[in-house]
N, C-alpha and C positions, 0 to 999 in steps of 0.2 A: 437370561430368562426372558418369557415373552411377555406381554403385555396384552391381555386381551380386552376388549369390548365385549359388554354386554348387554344388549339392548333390552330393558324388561319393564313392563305398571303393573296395571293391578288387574290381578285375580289373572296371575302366571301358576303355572302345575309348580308345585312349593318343589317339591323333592328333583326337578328338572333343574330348579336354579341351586338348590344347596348343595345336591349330591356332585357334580360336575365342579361347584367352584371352589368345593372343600379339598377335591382329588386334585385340583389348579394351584391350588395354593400349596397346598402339603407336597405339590414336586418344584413352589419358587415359584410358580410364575404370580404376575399382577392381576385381577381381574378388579377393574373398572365398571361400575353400575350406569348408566348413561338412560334417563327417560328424559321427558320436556322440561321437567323442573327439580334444579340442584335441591339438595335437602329434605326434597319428600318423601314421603315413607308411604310404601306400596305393599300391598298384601296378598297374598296368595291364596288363590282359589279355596283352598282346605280352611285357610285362616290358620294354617300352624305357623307361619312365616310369616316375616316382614322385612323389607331391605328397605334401606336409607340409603337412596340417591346421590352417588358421587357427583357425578355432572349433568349438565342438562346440555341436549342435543347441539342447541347452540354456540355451546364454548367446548365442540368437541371438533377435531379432524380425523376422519379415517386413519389419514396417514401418519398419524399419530400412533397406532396401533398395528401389531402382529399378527390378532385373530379374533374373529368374531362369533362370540355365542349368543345362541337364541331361543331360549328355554319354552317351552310352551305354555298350556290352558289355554285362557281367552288375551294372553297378553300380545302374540304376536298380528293376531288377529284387527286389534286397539292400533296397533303401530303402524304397519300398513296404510293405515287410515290416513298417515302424515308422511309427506311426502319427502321430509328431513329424514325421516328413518329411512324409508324406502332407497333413495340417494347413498346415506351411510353405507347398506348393506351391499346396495348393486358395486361400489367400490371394491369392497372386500372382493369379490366373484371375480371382478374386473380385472382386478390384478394379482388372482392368483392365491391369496393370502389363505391359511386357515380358516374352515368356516363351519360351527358347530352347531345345529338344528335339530331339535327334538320334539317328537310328535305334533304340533302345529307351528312347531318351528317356521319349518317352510313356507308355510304362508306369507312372511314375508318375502322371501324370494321369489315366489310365484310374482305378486306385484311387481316386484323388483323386473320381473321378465329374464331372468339369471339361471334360469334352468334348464333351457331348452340344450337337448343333449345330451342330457347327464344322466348318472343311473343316482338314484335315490330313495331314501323311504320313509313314510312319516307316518301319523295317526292313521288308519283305517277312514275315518271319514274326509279324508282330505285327498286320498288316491286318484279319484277320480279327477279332480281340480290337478292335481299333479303329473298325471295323464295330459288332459287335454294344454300343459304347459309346455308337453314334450320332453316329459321325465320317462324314462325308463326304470318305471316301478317297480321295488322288488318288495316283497314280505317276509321282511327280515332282520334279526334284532339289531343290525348296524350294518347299514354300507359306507365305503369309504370309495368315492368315485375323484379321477385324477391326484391322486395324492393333496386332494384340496378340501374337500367336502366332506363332513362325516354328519350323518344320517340317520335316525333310529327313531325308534312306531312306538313308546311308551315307558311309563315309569318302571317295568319290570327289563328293559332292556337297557337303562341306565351303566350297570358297571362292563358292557362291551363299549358303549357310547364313551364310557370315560378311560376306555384300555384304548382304543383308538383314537381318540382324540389327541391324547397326551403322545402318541407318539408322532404326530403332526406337529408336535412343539420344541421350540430349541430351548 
């Protein structure tokens, strides 16, 4: 089973990080929470969620991990900001690895510079940044580009995001 990464603070789209890691787990696989600081507890945009921090970025390696998820709201957004995450993620891209991105997902990949190439899709207001990154934009409830990337535009496109995903996993 795989072991995923998942990079998430505070005020993530709640139902991007639960709905994804409950269908992760309910098929075996690991899913790891990884922000800056082990043990704290981060909350989701709605405020219906809250996740308690496995690891903090520092006592993690990529290569540690199978695949990496990136749940949206304003959390991917927070991350990018630090250039530990940003490194983390451009690894996953780098070599190939599973990598799972949901409505501002991408953003950090954008930063990462991990896009150019690729067909992808994300929030509507993030298009055009995805565009000008050299994404080949589609609007549509999940793309799956190179058998590497899976990609999807919001919380109503959640169970293609997790029908695709999951089969990106050993």
């Amino acid at each position: 089973m795989s072991k995923i990464a998942c990079v998430v603070t505070e005020l993530f789209e709640d139902v991007e990080y639960t709905d994804p890691v409950k269908a992760f787990k309910e098929a075996g696989h690991e899913v790891v929470t990884i922000e800056k600081q082990q043990g704290k507890t981060v909350t989701g945009k709605q405020g219906n969620e809250t996740v308690t921090i496995d690891k903090s970025i520092d006592d993690v390696k990529p290569e540690d991990f199978d695949a990496l998820l990136i749940p949206g709201g304003f959390s991917p957004d927070q991350l990018r900001a630090d250039e530990r995450f940003v490194k983390f993620a451009k690894h996953f891209m780098d070599e190939k690895k599973p990598v799972f991105a949901i409505c501002h997902g991408p953003q950090l990949l954008i930063t990462a510079k991990s896009l150019e190439g690729r067909t992808a899709t994300g929030f509507t207001s993030i298009a055009v940044d995805m565009e000008y990154a050299g994404v080949d934009y589609k609007d549509e409830e999940v793309v799956v580009c190179g058998n590497q990337l899976v990609t999807s535009r919001q919380p109503d496109d959640i169970p293609a995001f997790n029908r695709e995903s999951l089969k990106l996993l050993v």
